[in-house]
C-alpha positions as CSV (number, residue, x, y, z in Angstrom):
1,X,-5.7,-16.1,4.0
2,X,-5.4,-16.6,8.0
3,X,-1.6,-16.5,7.2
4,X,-1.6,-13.2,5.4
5,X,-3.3,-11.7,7.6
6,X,-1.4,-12.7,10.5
7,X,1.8,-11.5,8.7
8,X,0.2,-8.1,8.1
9,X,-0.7,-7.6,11.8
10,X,3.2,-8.7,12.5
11,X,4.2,-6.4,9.7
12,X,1.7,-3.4,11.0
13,X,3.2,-3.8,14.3
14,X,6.7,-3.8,13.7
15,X,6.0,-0.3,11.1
16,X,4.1,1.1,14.3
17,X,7.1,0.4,16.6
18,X,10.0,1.3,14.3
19,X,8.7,3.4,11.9
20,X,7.3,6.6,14.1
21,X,10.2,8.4,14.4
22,X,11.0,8.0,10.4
23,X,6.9,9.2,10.0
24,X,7.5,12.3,12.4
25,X,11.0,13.3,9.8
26,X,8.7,13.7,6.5
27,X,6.9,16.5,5.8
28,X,3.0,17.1,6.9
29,X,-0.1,18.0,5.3
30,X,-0.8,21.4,5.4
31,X,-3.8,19.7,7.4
32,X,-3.5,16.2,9.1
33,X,-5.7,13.6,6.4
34,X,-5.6,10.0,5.0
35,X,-2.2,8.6,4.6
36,X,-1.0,5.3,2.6
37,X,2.0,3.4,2.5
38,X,2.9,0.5,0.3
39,X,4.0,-3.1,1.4
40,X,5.7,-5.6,-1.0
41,X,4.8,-9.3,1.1
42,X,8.3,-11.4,1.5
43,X,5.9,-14.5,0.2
44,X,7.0,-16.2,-2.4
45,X,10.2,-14.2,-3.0
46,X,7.8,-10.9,-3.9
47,X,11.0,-8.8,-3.8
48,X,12.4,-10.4,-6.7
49,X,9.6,-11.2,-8.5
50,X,8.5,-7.6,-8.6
51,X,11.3,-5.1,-9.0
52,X,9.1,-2.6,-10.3
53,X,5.8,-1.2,-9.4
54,X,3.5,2.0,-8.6
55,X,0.5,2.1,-6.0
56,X,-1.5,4.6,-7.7
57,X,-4.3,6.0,-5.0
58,X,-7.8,8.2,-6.5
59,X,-10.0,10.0,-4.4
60,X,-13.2,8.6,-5.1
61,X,-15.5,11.9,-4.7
62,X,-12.9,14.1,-5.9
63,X,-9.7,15.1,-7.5
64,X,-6.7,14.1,-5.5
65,X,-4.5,11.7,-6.6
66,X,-1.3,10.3,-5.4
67,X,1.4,7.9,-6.2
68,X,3.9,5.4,-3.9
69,X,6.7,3.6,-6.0
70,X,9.4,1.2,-6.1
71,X,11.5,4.1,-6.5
72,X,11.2,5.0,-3.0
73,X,9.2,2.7,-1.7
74,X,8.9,3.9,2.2
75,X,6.8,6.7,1.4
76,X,4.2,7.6,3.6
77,X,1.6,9.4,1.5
78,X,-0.4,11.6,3.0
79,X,-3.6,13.4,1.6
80,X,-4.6,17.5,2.7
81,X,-7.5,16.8,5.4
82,X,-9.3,14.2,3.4
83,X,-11.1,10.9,4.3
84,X,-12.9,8.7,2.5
85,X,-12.7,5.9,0.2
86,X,-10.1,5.9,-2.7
87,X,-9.4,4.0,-5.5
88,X,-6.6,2.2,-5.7
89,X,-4.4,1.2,-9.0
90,X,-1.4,-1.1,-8.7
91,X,0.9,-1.7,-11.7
92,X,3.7,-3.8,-11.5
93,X,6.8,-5.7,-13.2
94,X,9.5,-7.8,-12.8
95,X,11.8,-10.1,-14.5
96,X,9.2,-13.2,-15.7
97,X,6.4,-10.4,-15.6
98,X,6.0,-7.7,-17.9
99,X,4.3,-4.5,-17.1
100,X,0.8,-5.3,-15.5
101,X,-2.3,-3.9,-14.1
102,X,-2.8,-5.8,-10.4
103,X,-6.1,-7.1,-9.6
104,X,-6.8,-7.5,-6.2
105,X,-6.1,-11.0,-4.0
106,X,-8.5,-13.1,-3.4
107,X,-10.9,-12.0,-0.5
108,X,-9.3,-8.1,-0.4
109,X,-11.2,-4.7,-2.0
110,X,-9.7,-3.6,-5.0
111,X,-10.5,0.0,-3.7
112,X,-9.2,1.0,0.3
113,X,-10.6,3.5,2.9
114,X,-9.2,5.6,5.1
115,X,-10.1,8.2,8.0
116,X,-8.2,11.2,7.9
117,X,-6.7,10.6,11.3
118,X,-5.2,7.1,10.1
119,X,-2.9,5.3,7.8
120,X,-3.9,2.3,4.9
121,X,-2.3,0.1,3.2
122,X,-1.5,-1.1,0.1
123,X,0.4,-4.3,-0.1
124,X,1.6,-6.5,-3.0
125,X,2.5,-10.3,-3.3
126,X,4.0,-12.4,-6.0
127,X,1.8,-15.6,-7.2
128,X,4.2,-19.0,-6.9
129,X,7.1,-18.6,-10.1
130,X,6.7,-14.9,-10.1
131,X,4.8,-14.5,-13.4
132,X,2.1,-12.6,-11.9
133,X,1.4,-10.8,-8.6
134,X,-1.9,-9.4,-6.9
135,X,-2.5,-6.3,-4.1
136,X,-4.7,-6.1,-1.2
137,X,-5.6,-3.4,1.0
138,X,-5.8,-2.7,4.9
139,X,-8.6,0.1,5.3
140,X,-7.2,2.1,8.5
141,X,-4.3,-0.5,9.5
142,X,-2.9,2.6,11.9
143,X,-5.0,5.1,13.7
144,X,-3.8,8.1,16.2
């Protein structure tokens, strides 16, 4: 687990440093709120493992709901002015893996929270052989 982590702080870095100017391009909220990205781990070959997947995220109290795919997969989702804790819902496939529902890894929160002046997120890694993969979340990885 110390390894994951360490990679997601290297990874959360590296998105901080590179990724601004890319974030500042799409188009805001109406009001600034929650935001989510997805993040497919390079650990055990994840990229080819999983070729296809959706990052389904729920408001918990409410009725917004959001999606992040493998379609286009450096999406910055970003909720109107809300915070809060959201259910997350990660589906995913790949080529020894038939369409699944993802449970969370070991040690993670199957749902993720988020302040509506920051950024979670949602990331996915492939299990040794790629027949199965699990998420895990980063509750307010980036905050302005």
């Amino acid at each position: 687990m110390k390894r994951v982590c360490r990679l997601v702080a290297l990874v959360l870095i590296g998105m901080a440093l590179c990724a601004a100017p890319a974030l500042a391009a799409d188009p805001a909220p109406t009001t600034p709120g929650a935001c989510f990205w997805g993040y497919v781990s390079p650990q055990n070959d994840t990229a080819h493992a999983v070729t296809a997947w959706r990052i389904e995220i729920t408001q918990k109290d409410g009725n917004w709901t959001g999606a992040i795919t493998s379609d286009a997969p450096r999406q910055t989702l970003c909720t109107p002015g809300l915070s809060g804790v959201f259910k997350v819902r990660v589906t995913a496939s790949g080529p020894k893996m038939p369409e699944t529902q993802l449970t969370p890894s070991a040690g993670s929160q199957a749902d993720v929270g988020c302040n509506s002046n920051c950024q979670a997120m949602v990331g996915i890694v492939a299990q040794p052989g790629g027949t199965a993969a699990n998420y895990w979340t980063v509750w307010d990885a980036l905050c302005r």
